[in-house]
C-alpha positions as CSV (number, residue, x, y, z in Angstrom):
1,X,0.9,6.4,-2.9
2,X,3.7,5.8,-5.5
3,X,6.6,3.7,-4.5
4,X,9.8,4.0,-6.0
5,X,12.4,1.4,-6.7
6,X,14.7,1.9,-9.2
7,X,14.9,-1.1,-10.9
8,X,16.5,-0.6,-14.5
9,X,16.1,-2.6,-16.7
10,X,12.5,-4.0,-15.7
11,X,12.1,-7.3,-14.8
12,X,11.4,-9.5,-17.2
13,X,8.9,-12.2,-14.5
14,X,6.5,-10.9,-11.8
15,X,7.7,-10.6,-8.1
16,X,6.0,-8.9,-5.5
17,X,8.0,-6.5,-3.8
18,X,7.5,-5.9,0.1
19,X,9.5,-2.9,1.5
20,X,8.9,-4.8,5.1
21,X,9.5,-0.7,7.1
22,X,7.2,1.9,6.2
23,X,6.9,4.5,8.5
24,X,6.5,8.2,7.8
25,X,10.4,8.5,8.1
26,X,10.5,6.7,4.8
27,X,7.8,8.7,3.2
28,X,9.4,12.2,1.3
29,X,7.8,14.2,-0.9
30,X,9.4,14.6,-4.7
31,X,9.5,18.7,-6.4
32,X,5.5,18.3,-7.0
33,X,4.7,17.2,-3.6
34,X,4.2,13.2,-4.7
35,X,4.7,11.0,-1.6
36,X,7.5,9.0,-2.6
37,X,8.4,5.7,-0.4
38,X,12.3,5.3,-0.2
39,X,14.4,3.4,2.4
40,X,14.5,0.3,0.7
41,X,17.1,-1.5,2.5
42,X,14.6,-4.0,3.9
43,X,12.9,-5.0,0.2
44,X,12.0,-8.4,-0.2
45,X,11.4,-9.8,-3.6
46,X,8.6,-11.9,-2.2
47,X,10.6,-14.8,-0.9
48,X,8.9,-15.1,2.6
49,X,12.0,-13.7,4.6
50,X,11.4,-12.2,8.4
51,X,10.8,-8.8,8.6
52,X,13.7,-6.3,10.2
53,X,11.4,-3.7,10.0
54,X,10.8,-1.2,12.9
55,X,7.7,-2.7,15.2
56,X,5.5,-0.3,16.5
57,X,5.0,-0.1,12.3
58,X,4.8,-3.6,12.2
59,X,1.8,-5.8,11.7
60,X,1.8,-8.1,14.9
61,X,1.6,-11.5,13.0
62,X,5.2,-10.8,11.0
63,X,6.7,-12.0,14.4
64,X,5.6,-15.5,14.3
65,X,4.9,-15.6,10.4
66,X,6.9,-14.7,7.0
67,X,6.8,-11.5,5.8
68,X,4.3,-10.8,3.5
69,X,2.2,-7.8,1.6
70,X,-0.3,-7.8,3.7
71,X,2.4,-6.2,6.4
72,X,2.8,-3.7,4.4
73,X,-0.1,-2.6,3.9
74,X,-1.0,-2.5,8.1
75,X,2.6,-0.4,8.3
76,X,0.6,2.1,5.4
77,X,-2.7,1.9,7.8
78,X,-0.5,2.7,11.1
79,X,1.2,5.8,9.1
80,X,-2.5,6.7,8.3
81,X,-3.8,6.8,11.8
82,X,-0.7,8.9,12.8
83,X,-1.2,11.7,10.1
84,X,-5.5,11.6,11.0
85,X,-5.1,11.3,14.7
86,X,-1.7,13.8,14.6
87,X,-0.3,11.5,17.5
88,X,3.2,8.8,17.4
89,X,1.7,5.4,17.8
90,X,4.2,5.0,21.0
91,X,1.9,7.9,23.0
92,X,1.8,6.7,26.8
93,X,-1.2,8.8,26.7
94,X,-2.9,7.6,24.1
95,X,-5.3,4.4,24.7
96,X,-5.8,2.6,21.2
């Protein structure tokens, strides 16, 4: 999945940006049908800032811990398990 940040001219020193709220609301697809992450209002530049992200998409440990990668890449897991399982992670009737 391709995430876009438009970031002109490119940094000139490695940061690792952590988008800290993907969901499937932030996902769109572009004119070829590329998923496309967008909704970066919550980007950290790798600074180890809490997360304001929405919860049910976060990874539990962000609460007690910094934000870091790894988060996102739980939040990418939990969109996953939505779009295979066709079902909101917030079903009552759903038992994880």
């Amino acid at each position: 999945m391709a995430a876009t940040l438009p970031v002109t001219p490119r940094l000139p020193f490695k940061q690792e940006t952590i988008h800290g709220d993907i969901k499937p609301a932030n996902i769109i697809l572009d004119a070829d049908l590329n998923p496309k992450i967008y909704d970066f209002g919550f980007v950290r530049l790798y600074h180890k800032q809490k997360s304001e992200g929405t919860m049910s998409y976060t990874a539990p440990e962000v609460e007690d811990r910094s934000l870091e990668a790894s988060a996102d890449v739980y939040s990418f897991g939990v969109v996953m398990l939505i779009l295979v399982s066709g079902r909101k992670n917030q079903d009552p009737e759903v038992r994880w």
